[in-house]
VOGU-3710 file (C-alpha; in Angstrom, 3 decimals, decimal comma):
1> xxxxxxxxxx> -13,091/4,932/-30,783  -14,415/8,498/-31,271  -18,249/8,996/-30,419  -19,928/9,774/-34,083  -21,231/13,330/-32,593  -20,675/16,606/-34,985  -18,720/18,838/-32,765  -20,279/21,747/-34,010  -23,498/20,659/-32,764  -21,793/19,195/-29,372
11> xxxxxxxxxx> -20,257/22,099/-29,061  -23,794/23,699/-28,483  -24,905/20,780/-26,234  -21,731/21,402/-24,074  -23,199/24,621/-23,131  -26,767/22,990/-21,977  -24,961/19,743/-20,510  -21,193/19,647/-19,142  -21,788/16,236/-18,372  -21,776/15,793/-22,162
21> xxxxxxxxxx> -18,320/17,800/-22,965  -16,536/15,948/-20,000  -17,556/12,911/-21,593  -15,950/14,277/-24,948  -12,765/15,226/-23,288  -12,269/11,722/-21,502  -13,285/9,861/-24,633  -10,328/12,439/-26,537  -7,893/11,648/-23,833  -8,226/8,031/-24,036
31> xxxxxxxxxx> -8,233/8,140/-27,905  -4,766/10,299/-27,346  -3,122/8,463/-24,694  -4,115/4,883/-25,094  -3,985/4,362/-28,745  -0,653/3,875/-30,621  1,013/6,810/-32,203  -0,188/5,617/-35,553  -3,937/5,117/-34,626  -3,477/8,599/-32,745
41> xxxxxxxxxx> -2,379/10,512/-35,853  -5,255/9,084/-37,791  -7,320/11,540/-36,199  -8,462/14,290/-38,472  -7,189/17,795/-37,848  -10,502/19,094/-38,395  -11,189/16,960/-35,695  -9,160/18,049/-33,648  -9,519/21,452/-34,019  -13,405/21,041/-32,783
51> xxxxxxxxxx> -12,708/19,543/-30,108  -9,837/22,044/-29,183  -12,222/24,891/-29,589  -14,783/22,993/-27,583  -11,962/22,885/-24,580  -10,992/26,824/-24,971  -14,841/27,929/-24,468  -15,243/25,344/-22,038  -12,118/24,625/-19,985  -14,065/24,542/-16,498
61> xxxxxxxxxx> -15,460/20,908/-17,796  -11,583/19,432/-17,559  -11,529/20,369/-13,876  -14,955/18,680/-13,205  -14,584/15,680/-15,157  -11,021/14,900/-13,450  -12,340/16,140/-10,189  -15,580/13,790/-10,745  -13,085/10,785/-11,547  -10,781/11,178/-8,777
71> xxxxxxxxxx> -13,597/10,920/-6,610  -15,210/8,491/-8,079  -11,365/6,612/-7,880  -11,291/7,083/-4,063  -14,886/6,045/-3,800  -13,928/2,881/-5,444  -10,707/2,265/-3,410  -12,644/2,848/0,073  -15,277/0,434/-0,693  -12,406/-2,195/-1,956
81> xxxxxxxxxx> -10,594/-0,889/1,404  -14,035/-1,990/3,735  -14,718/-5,222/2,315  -10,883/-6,400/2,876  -11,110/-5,238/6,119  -14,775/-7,062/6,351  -12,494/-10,144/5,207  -9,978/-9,915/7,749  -11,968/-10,074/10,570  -14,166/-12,650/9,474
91> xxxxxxxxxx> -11,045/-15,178/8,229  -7,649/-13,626/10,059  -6,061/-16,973/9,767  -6,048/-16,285/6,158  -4,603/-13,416/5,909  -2,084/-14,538/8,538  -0,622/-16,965/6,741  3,149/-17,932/7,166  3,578/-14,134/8,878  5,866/-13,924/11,813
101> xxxxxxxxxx> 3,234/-13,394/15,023  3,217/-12,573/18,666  1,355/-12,353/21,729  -2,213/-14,228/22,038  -2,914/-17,396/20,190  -6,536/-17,684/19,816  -6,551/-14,853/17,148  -9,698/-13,084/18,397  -8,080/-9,597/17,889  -5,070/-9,681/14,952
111> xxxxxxxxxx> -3,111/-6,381/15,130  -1,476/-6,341/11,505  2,144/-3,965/10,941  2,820/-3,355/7,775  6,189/-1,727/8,049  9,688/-0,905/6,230  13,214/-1,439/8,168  14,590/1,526/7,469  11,340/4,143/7,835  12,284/6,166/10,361
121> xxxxxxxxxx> 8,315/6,919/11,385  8,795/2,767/11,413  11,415/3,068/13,686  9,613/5,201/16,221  6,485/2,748/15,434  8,562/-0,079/16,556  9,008/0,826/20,273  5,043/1,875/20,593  4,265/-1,245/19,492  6,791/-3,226/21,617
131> xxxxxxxxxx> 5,329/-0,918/24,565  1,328/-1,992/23,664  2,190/-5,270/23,471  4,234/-5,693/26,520  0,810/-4,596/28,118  -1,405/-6,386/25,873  0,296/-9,552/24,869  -2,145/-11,803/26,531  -5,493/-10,467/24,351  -3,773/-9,017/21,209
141> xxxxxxxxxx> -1,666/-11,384/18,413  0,962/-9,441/16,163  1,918/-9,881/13,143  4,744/-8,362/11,033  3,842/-7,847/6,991  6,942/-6,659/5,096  6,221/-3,713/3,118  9,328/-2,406/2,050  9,510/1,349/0,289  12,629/0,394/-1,818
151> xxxxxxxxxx> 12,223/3,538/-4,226  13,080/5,563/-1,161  15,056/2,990/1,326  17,678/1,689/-0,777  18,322/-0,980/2,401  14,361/-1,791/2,990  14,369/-4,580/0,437  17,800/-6,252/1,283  16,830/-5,854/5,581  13,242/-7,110/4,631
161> xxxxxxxxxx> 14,907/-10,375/2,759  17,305/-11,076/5,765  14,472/-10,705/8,688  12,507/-12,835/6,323  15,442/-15,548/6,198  15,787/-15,174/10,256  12,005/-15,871/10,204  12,640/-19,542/8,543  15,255/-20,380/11,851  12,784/-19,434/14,037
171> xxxxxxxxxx> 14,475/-15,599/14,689  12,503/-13,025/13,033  11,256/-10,857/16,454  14,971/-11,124/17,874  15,855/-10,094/14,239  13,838/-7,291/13,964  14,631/-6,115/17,289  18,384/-5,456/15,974  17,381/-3,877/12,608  14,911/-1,500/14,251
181> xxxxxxxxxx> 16,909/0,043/17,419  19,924/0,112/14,954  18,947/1,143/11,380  21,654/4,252/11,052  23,640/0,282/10,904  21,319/-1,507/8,472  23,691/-2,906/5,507  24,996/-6,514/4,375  28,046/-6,066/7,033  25,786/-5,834/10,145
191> xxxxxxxxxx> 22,786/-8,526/8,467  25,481/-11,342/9,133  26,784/-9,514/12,228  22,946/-9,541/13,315  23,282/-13,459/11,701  26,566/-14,173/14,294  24,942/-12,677/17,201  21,649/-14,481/16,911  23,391/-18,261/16,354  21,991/-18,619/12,948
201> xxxxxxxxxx> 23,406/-20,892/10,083  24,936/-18,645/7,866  24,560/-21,240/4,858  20,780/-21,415/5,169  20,221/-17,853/5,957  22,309/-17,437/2,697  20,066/-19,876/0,680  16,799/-18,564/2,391  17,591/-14,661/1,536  17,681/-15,756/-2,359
211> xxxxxxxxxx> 13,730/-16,872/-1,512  12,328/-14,439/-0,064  10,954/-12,227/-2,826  7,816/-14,001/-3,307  6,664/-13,815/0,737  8,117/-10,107/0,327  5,559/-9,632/-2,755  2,672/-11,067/-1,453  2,706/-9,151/1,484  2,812/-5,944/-0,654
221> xxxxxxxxxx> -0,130/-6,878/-2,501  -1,865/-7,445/0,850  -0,985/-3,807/1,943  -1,912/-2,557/-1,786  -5,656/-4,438/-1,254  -5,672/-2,241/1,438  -4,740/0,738/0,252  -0,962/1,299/2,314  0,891/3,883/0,212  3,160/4,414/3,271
231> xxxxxxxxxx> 4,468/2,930/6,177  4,205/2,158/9,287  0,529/1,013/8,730  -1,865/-1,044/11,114  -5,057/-2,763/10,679  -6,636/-3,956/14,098  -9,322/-6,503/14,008  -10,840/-4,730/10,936  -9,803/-1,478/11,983  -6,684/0,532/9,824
241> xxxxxxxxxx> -4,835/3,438/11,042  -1,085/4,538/10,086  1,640/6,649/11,216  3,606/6,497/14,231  0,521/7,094/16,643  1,013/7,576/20,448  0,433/4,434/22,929  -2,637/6,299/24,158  -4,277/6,157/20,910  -3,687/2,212/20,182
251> xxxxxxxx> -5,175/1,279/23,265  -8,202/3,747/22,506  -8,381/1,470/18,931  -7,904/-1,422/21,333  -10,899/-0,714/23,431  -12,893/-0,253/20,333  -12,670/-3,186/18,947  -12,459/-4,921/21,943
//
């Protein structure tokens, strides 16, 4: 609902407070956008016409006020961002869950990939990670969160569902292995080649690929809580990074939290 100010008179306060006018304009934008056409068009044209002649004199206050949310936005998200990370160092296990792992048992440093099969940067990820952890195996415990970018990989979804059904015979790394050094491959044809190669049953893998949304989903919403918006992204022992960074620079983020 409309604040009961005269605009002529808040038209005069917007000079002496912008704070004021940006308030207006949100409060207008909201009343435009949220409401139902027929609520919108209740709006007076007088109205209107105020608060349109408020926005010509004043126009720098729609660049603050959305410049002043946005911020406020990211604010928001980073401090959402720090206590999840808080969270996953103080209860890994947790956030573990049924996740594929590998390396170290004991959990004291959890090295969390949120990736996409057919991400190329996720591709290039893969074999830096398979490097660090060929050296670092024995202190640092893996673990593979699907975060498929299906808008944009058309084959991210359907190689995410069939790694997941691997995962249930016991499979997933040898899986993965095969989708990542092949993806120019990655389609239904070479899943159940992947399938034959690997000794799996074909009639459970079958059954198990109609499952896996919900595991798919809630790993998602894990990398949303966190703020991934792209992928390859990492989070060791509380600490996130993304992108396909050099070998150098995970051990550095090793050391660190080490």
């Amino acid at each position: 609902m409309m604040p009961s100010y005269t605009l002529s008179n808040l038209g005069t306060a917007v000079g002496k407070a912008l704070q004021l006018t940006a308030l207006l304009l949100c409060c207008l934008a909201l009343t435009f956008w949220s409401l139902p056409a027929q609520a919108a068009s209740g709006i007076s044209p007088q109205l209107e016409e105020q608060i349109l002649q408020v926005i010509r004199a004043h126009p720098e206050v729609i660049i603050e006020s959305v410049d002043a949310y946005q911020q406020e936005q990211q604010r928001q998200r980073q401090l959402a961002q720090q206590a999840f990370l808080q969270e996953i160092k103080a209860n890994p296990q947790a956030i573990i869950g049924e996740s594929p792992t590998t390396g170290a048992t004991d959990t004291k440093v959890v090295f969390l990939e949120f990736s996409d099969f057919q991400c190329p940067f996720c591709g290039r990820a893969y074999q830096t990670v398979k490097e660090f952890m060929a050296k670092h195996g024995d202190e640092v415990t893996l673990v593979y969160k699907h975060f498929p970018l299906f808008s944009i990989h058309p084959q991210a979804l359907p190689a995410a569902k069939a790694a997941w059904a691997a995962t249930q015979q016991g499979k997933f790394w040898e899986y993965q292995d095969a989708l990542f050094t092949q993806q120019d491959k990655l389609g239904e044809e070479f899943y159940l080649e992947i399938v034959q190669s690997l000794h799996l049953d074909l009639e459970q893998f079958n059954r198990d690929r109609n499952l896996a949304d919900s595991a798919i989903q809630q790993d998602m919403q894990l990398g949303q809580k966190l703020g991934v918006s792209g992928t390859p992204f990492f989070v060791m022992n509380g600490k996130a990074f993304s992108g396909a960074v050099p070998l150098e620079d995970m051990e550095k983020i090793l050391a660190q939290v080490l």
